[in-house]
N, CA, C and O atoms as a MOPAC input file, in Angstrom:
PM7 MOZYME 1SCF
protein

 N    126.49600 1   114.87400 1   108.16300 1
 C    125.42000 1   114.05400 1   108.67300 1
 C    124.95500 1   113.10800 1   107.56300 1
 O    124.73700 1   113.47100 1   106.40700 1
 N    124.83500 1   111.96900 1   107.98500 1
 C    124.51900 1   110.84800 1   106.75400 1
 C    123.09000 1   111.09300 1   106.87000 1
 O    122.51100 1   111.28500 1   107.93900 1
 N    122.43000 1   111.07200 1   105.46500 1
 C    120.94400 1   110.78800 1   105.49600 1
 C    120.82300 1   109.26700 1   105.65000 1
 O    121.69100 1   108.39600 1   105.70700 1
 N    119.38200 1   109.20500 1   105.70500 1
 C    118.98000 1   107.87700 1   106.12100 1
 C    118.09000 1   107.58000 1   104.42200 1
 O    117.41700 1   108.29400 1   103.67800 1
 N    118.56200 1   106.13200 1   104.39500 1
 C    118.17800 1   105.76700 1   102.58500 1
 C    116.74000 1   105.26200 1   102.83400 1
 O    116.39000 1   104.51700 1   103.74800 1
 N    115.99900 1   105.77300 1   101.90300 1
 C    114.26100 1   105.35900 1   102.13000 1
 C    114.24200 1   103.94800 1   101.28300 1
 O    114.97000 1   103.42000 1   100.44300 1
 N    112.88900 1   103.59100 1   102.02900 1
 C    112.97100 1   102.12500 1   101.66100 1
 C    112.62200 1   102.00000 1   100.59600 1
 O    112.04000 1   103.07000 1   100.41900 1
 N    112.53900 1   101.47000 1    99.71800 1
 C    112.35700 1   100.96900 1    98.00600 1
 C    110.35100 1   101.11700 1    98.23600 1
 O    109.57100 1   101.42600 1    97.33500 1
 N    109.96600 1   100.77600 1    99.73100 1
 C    108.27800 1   100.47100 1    99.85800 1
 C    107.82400 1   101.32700 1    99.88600 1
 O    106.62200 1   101.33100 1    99.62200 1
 N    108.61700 1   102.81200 1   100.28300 1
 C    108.01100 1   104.11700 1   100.39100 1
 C    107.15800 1   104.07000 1    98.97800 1
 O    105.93300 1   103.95200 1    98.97200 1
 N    107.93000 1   104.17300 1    97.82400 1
 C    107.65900 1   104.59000 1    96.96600 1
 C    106.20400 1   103.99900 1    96.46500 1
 O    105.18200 1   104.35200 1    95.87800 1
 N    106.75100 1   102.97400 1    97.03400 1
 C    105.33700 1   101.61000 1    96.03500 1
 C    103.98800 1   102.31800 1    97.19100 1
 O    102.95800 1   102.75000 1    96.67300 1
 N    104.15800 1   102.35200 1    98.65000 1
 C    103.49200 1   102.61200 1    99.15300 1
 C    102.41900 1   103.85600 1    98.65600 1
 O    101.23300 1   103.76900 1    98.33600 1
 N    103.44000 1   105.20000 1    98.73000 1
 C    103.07000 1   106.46300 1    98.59600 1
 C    102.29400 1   106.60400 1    96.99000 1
 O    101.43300 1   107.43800 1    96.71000 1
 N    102.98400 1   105.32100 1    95.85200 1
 C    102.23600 1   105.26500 1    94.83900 1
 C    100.59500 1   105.13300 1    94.96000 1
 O     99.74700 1   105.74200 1    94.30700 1
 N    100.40500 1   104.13100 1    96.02000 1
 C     99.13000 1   103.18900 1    95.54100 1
 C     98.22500 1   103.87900 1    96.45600 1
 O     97.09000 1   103.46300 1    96.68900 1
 N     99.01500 1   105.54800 1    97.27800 1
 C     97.30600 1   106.37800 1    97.98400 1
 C     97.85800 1   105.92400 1    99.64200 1
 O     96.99300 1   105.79500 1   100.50900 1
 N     99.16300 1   105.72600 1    99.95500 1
 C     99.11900 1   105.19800 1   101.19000 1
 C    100.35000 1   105.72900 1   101.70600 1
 O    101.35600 1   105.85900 1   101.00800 1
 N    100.25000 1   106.18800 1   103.51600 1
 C    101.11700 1   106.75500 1   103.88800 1
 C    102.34000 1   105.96300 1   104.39300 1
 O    102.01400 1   105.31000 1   105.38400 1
 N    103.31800 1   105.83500 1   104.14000 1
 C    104.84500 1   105.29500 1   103.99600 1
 C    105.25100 1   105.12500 1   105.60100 1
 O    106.28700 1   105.55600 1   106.10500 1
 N    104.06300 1   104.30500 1   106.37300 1
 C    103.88200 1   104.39100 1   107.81500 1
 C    104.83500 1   103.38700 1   108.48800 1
 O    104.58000 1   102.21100 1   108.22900 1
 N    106.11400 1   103.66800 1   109.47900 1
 C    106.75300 1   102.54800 1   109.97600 1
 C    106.23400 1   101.34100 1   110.22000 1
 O    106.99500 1   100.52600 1   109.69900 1
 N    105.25300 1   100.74600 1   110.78700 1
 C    104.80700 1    99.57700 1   110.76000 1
 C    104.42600 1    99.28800 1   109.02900 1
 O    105.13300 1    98.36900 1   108.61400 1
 N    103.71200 1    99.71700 1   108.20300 1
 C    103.50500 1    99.56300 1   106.72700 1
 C    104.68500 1    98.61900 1   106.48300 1
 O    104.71100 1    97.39200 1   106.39000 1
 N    105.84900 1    99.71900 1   106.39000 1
 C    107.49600 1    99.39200 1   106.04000 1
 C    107.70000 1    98.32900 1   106.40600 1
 O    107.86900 1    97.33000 1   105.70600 1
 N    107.71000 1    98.42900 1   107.81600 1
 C    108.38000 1    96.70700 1   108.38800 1
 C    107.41000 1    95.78300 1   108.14800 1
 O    107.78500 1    94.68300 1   108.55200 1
 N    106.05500 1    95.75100 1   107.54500 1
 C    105.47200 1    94.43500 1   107.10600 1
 C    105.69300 1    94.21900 1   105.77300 1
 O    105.68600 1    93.05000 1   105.39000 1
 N    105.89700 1    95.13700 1   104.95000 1
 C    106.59900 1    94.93200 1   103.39800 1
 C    107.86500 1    94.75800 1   103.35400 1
 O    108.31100 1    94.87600 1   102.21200 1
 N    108.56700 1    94.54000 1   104.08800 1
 C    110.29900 1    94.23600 1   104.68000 1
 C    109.98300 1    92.98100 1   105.24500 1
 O    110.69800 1    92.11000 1   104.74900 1
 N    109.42900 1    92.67600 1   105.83600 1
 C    109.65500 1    91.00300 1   106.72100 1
 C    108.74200 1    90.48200 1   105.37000 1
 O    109.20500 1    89.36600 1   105.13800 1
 N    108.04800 1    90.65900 1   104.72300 1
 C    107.51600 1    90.16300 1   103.90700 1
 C    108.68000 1    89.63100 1   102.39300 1
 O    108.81600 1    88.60100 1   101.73300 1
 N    109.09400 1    90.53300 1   102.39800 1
 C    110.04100 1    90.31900 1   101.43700 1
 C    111.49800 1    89.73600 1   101.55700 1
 O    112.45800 1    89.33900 1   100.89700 1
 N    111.06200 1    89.93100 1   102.75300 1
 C    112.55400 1    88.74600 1   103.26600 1
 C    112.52100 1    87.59200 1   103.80500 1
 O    113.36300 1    86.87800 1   104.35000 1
 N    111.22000 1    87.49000 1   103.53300 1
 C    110.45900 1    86.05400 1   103.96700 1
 C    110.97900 1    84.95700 1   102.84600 1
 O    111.31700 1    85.32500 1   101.72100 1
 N    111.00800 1    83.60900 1   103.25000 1
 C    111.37100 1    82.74200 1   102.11500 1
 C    110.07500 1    81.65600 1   101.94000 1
 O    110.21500 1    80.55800 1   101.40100 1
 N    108.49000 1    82.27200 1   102.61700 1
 C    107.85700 1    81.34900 1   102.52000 1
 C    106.38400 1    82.60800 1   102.81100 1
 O    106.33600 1    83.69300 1   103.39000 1
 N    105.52100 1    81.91000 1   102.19900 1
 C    104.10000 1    83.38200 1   102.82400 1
 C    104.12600 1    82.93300 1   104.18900 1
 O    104.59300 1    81.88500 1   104.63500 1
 N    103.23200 1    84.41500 1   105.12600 1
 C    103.37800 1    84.24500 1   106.70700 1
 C    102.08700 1    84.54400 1   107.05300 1
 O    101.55000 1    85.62400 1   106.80600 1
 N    101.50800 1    83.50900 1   107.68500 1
 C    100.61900 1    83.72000 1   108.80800 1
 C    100.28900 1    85.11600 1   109.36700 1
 O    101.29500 1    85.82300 1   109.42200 1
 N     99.10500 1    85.74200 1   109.81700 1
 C     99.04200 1    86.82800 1   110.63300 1
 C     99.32600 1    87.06800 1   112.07600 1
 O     99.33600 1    88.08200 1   112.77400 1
 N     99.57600 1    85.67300 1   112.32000 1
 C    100.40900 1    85.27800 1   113.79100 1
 C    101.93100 1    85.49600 1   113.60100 1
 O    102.64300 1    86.21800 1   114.29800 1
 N    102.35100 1    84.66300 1   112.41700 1
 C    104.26400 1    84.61300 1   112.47500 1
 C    104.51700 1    86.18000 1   112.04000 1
 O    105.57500 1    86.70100 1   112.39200 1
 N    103.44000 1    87.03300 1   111.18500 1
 C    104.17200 1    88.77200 1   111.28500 1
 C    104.00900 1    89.40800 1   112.38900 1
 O    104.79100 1    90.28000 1   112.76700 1
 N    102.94900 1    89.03300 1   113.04400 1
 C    103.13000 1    89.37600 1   114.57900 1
 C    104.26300 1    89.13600 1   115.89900 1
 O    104.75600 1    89.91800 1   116.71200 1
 N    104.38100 1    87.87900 1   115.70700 1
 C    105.39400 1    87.07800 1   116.37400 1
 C    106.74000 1    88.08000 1   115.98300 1
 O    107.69200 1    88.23100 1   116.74900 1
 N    106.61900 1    88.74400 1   114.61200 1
 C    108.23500 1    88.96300 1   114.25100 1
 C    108.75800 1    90.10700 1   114.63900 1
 O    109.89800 1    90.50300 1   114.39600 1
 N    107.65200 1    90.82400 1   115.44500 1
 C    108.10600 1    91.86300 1   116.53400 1
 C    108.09000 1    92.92200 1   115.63100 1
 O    109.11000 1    93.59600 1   115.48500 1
 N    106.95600 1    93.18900 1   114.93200 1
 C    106.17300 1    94.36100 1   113.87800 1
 C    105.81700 1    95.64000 1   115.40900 1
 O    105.38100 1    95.28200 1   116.50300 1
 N    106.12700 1    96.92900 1   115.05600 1
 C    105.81500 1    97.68400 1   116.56000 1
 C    104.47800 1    97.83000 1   115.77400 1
 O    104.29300 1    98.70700 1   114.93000 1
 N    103.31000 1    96.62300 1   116.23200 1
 C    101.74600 1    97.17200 1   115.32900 1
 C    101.17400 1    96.08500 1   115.91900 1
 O    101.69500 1    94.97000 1   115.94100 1
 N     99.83400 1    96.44500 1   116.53000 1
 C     99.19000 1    95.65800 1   117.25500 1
 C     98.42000 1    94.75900 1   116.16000 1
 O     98.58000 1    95.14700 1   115.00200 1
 N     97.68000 1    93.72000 1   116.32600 1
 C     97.15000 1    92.46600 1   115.35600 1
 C     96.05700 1    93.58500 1   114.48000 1
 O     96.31400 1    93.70700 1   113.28200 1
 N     95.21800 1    94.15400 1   114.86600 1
 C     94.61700 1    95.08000 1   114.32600 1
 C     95.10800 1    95.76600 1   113.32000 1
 O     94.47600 1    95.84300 1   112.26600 1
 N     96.45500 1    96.44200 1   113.50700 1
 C     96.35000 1    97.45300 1   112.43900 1
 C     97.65200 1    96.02200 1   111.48800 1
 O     98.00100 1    96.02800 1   110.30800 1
 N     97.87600 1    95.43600 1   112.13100 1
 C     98.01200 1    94.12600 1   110.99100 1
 C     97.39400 1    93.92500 1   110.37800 1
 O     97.74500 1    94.07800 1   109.20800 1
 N     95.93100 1    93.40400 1   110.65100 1
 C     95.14300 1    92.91100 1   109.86900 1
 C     94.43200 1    94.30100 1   109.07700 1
 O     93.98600 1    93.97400 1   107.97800 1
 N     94.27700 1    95.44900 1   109.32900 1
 C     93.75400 1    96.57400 1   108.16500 1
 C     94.93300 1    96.71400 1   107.29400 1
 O     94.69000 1    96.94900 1   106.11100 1
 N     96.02600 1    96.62500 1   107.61500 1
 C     97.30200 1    96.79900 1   106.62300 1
 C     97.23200 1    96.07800 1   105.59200 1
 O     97.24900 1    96.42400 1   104.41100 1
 N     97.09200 1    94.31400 1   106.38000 1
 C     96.59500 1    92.93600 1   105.21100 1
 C     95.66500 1    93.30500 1   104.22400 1
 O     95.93400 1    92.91000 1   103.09000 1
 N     94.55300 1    94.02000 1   104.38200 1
 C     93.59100 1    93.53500 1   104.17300 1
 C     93.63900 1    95.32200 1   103.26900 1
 O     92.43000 1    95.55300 1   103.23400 1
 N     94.07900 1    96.11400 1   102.84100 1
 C     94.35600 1    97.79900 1   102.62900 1
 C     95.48000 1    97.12300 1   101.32700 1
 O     95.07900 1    97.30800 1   100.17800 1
 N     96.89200 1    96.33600 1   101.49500 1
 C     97.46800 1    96.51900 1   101.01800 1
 C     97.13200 1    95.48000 1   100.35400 1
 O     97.44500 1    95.81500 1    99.21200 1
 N     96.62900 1    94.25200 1   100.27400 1
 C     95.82500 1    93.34300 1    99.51400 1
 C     94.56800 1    93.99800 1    98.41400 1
 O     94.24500 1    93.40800 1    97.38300 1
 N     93.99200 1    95.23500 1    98.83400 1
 C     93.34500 1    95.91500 1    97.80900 1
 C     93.91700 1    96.52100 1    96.66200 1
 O     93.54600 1    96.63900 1    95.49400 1
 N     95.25300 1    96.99100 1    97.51600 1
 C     95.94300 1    97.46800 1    96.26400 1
 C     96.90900 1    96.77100 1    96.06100 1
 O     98.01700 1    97.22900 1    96.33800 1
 N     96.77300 1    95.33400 1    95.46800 1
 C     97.56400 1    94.40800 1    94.93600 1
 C     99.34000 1    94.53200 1    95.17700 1
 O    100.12500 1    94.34800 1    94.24600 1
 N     99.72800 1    94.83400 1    96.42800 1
 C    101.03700 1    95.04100 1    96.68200 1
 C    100.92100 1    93.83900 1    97.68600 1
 O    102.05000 1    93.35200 1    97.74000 1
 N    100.11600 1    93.17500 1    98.46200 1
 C    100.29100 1    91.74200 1    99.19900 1
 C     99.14100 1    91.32300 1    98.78800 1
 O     98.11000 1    91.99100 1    98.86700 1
 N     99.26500 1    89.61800 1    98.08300 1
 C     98.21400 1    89.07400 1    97.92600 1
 C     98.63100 1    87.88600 1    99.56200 1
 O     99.49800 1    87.60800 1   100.39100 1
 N     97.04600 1    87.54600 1    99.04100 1
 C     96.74000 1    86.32200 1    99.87100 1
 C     96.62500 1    85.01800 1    99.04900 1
 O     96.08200 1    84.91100 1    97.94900 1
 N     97.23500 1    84.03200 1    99.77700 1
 C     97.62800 1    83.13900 1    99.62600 1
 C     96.95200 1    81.73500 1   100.17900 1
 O     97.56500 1    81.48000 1   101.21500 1
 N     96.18200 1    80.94300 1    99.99800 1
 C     95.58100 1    79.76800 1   100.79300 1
 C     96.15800 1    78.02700 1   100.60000 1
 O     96.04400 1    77.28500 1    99.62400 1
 N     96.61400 1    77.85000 1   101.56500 1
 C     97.59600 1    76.72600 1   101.42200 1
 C     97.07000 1    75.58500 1   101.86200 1
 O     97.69900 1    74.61200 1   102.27900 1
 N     95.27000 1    75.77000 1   101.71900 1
 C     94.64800 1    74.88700 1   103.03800 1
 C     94.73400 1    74.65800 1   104.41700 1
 O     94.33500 1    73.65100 1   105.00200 1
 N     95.37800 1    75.82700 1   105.00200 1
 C     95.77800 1    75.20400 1   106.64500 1
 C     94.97900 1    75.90500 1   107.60100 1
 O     95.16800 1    76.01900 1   108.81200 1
 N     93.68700 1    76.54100 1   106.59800 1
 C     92.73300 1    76.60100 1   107.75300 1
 C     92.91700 1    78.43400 1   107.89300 1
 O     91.89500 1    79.07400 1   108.14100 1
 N     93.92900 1    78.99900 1   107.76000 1
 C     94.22000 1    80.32400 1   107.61200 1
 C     94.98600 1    80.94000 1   106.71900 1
 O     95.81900 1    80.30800 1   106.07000 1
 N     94.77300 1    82.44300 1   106.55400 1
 C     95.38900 1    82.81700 1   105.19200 1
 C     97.28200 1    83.06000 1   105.80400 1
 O     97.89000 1    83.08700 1   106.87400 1
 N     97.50700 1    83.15800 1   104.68000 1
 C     98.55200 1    83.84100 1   104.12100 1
 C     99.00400 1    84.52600 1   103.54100 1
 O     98.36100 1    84.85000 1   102.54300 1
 N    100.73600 1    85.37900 1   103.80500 1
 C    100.64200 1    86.57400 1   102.84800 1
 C    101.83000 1    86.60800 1   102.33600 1
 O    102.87100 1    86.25900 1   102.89300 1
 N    101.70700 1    87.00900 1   101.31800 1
 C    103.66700 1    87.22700 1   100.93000 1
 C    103.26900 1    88.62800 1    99.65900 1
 O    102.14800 1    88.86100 1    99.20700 1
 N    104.33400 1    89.24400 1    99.38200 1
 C    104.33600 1    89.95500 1    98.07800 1
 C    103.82500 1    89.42600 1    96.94000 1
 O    104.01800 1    88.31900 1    96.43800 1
 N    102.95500 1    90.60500 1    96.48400 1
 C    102.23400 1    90.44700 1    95.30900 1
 C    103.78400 1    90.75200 1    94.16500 1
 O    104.79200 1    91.27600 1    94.63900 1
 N    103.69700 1    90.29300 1    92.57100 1
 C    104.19300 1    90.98200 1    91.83000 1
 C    105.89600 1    90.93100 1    92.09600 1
 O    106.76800 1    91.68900 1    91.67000 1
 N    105.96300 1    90.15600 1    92.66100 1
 C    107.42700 1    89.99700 1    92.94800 1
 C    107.91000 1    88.38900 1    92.53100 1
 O    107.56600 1    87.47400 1    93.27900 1
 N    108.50600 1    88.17700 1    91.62900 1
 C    108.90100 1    86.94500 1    90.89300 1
 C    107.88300 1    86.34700 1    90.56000 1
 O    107.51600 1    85.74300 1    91.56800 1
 N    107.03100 1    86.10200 1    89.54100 1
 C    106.18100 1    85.55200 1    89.47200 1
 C    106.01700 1    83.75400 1    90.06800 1
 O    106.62900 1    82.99000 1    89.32200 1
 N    105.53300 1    83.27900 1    90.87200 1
 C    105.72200 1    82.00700 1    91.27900 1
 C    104.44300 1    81.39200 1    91.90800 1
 O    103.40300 1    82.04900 1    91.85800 1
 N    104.46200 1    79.99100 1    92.58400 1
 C    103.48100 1    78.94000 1    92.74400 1
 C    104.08200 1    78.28000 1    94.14300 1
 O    105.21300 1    78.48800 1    94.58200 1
 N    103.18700 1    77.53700 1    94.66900 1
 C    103.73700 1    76.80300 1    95.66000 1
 C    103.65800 1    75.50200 1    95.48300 1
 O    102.72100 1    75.00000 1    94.86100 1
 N    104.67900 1    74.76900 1    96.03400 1
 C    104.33100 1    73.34200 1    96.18200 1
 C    104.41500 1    72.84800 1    98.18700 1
 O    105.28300 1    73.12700 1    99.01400 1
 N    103.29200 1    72.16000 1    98.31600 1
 C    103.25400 1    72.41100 1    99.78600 1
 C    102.93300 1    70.90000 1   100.12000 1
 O    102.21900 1    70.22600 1    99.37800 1
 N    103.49100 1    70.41700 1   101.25900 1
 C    103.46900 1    69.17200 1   101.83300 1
 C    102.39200 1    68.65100 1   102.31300 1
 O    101.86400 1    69.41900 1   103.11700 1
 N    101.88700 1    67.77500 1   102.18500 1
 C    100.70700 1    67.46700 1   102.92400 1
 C    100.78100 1    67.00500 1   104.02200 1
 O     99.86600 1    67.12500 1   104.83700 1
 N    102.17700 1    66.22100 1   104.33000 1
 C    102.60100 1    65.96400 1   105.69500 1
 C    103.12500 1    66.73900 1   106.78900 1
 O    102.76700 1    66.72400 1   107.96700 1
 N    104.09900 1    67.47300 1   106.18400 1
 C    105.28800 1    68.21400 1   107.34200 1
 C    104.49800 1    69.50000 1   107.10000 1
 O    104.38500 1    70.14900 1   108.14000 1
 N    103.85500 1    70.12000 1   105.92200 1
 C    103.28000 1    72.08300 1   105.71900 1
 C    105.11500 1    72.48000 1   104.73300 1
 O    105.20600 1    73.49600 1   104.04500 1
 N    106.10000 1    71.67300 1   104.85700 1
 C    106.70000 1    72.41700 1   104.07600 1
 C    106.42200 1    73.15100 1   102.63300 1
 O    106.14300 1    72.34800 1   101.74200 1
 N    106.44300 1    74.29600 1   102.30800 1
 C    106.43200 1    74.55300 1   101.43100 1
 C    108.06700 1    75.80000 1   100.42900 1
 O    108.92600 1    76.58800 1   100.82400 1
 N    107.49300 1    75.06000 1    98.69000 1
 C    108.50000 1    75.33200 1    98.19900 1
 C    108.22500 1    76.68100 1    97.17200 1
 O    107.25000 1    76.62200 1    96.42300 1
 N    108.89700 1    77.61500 1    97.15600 1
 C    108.23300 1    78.49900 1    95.68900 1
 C    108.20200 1    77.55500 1    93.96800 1
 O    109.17600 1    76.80600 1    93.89600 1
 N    107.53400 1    77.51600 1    93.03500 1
 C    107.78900 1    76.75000 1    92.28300 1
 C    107.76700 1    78.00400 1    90.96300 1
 O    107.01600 1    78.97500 1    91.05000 1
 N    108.39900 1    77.86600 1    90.15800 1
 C    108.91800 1    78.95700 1    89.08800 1
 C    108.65300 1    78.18400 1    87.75900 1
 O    108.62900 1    76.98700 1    87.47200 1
 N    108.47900 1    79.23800 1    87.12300 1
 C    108.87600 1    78.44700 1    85.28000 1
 C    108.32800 1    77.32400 1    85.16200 1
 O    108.95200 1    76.30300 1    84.87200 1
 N    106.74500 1    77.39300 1    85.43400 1
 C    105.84100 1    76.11700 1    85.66600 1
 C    104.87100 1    76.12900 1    83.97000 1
 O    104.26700 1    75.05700 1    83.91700 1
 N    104.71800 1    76.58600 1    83.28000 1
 C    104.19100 1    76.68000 1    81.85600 1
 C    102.94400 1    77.60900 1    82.23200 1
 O    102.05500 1    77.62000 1    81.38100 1
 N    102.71600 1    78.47500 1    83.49900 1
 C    101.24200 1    78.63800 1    83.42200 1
 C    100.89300 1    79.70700 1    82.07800 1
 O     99.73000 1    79.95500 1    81.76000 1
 N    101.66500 1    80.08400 1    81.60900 1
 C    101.26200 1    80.97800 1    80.74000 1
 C    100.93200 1    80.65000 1    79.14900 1
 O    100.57800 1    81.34400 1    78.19600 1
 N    101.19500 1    79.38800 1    79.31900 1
 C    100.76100 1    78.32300 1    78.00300 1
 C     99.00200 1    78.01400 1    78.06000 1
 O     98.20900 1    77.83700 1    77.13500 1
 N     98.80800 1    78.03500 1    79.46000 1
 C     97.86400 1    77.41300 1    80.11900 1
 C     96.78700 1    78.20800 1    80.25400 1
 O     95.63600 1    77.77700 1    80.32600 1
 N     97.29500 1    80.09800 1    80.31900 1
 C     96.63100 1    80.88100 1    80.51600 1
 C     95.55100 1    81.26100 1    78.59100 1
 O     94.44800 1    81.60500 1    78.16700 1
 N     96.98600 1    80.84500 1    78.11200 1
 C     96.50800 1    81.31300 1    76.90900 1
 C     95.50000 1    80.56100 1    76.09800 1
 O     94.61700 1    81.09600 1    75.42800 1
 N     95.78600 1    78.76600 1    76.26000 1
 C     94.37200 1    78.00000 1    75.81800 1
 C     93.39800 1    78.34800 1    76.59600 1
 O     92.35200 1    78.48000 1    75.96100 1
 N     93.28600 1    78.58400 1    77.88000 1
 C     91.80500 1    79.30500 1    78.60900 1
 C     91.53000 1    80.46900 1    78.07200 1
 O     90.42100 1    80.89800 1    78.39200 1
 N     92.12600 1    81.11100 1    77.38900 1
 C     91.63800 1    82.57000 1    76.54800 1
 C     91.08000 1    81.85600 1    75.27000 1
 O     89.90200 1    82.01700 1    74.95100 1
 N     91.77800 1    81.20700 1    74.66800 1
 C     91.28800 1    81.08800 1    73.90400 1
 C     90.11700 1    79.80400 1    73.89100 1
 O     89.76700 1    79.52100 1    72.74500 1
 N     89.79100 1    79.40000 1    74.43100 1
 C     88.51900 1    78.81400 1    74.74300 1
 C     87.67600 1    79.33000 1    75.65800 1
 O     86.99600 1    78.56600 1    76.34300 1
 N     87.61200 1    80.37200 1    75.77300 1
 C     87.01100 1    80.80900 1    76.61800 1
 C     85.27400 1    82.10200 1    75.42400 1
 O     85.54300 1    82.96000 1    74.58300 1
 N     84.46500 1    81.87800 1    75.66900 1
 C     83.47400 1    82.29000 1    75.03100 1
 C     83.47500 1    84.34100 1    75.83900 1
 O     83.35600 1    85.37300 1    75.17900 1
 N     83.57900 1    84.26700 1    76.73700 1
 C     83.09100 1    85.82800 1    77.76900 1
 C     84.19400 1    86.53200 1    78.10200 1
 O     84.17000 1    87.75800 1    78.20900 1
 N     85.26100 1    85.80300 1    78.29400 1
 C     86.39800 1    86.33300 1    78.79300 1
 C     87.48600 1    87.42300 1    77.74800 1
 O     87.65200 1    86.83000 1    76.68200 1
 N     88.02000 1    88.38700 1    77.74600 1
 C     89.41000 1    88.88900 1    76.89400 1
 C     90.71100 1    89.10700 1    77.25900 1
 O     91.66700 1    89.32800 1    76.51600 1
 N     90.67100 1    88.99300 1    79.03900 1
 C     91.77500 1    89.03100 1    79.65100 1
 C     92.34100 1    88.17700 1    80.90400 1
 O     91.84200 1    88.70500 1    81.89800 1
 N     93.06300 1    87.22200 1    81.25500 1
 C     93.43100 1    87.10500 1    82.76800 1
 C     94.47700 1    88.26300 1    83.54200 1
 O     95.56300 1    88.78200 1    83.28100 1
 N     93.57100 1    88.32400 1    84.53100 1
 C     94.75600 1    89.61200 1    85.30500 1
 C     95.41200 1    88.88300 1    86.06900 1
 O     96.62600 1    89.08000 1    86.12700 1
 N     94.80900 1    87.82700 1    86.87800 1
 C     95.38100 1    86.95700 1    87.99100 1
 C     95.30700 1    86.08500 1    87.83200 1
 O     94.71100 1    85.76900 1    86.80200 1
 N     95.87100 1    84.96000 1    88.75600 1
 C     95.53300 1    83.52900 1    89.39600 1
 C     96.20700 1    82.77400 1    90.48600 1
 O     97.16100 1    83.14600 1    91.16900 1
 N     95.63100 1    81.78700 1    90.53100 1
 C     96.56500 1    81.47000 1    91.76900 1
 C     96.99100 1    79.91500 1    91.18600 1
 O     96.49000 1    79.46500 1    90.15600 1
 N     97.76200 1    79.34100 1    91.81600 1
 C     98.17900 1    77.54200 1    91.27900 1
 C     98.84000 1    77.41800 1    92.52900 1
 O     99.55800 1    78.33800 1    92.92300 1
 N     98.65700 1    76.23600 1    93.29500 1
 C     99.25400 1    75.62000 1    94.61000 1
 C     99.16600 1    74.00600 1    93.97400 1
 O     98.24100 1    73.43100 1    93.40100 1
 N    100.40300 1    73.60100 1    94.30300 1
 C    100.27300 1    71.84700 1    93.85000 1
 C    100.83800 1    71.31300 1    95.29600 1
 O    101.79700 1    71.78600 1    95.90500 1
 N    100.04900 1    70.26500 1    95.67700 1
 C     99.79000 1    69.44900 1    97.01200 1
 C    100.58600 1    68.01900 1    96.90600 1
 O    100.21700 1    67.24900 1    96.02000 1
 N    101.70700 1    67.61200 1    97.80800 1
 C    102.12000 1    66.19900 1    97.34100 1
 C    102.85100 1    66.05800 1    99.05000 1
 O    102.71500 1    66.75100 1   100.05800 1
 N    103.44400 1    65.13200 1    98.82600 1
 C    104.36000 1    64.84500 1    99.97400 1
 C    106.14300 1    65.33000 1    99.75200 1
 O    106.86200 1    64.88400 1    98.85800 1
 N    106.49600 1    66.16600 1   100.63700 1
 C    108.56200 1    66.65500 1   100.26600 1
 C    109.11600 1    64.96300 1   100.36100 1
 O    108.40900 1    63.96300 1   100.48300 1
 N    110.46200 1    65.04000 1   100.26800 1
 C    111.04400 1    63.97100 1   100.07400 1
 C    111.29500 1    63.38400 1   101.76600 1
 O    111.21300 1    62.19700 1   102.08200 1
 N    111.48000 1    64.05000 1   102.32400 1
 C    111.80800 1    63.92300 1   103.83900 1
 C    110.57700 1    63.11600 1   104.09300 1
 O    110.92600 1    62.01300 1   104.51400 1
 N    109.53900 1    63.19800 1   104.02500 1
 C    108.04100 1    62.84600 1   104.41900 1
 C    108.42800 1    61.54100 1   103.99100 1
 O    108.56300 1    60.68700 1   104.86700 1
 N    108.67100 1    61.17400 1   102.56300 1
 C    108.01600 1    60.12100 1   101.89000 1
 C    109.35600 1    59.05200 1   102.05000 1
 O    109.46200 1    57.99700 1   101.42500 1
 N    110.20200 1    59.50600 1   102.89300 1
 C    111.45700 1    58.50700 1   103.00400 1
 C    110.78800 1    58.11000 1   104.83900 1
 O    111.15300 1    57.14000 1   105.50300 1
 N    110.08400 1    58.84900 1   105.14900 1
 C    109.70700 1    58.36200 1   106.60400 1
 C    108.61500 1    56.81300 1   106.32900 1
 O    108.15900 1    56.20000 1   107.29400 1

């Protein structure tokens, strides 16, 4: 009899105080196989067996414990993608909503003159950076 291989989320799950619940799984799975953060409509839409409710306590449970952050792209509603997974940024269209992951952007040059000008502060844990322009498709229209 073949066992069945547990998901890599069990673990992270069962780490952070939380039960390794099939719907949990499949929103940290469509999440991570996502190539863009998702709406609380498009994880719904993606045929999660979990009504909008225990979507949104999952969002809002697993966002406490920094395993999905939220994301604001200006469009009026949040977004979600994996926390802690490639460190990255967005660059997002102002025309079409396309958006791109953006990598290896200097923020950590950036982080470090704000430490060090900074009078109260000794640590950044987080942040966020979104840069707003038009994709190329847009700007050839």
């Amino acid at each position: 009899m073949k066992r069945k291989t547990a998901s890599p989320f069990a673990t992270v799950l069962r780490g952070a105080g939380f039960k390794a619940t099939p719907s949990r799984l499949a929103l940290l799975t469509l999440l991570s196989n996502s190539r863009k953060p998702l709406t609380v409509e498009e994880i719904f839409d993606a045929g999660i067996d979990a009504d909008q409710a225990t979507i949104y306590r999952s969002l809002k449970d697993l966002k406490g414990a920094n395993i999905v952050r939220q994301v604001d792209l200006q469009h009026r509603h949040a977004h979600y993608e994996l926390a802690n997974i490639n460190e990255h940024h967005h660059l997002i269209c102002l025309s079409c909503g396309k958006i791109e992951d953006v990598h290896h952007c200097g923020i950590e040059a950036m982080e470090n003159t704000v430490l060090r000008s900074s009078k109260h502060f000794a640590e950044i844990r987080q942040h966020t950076l979104e840069f707003y322009g038009i994709c190329k498709s847009c700007a050839a229209r």
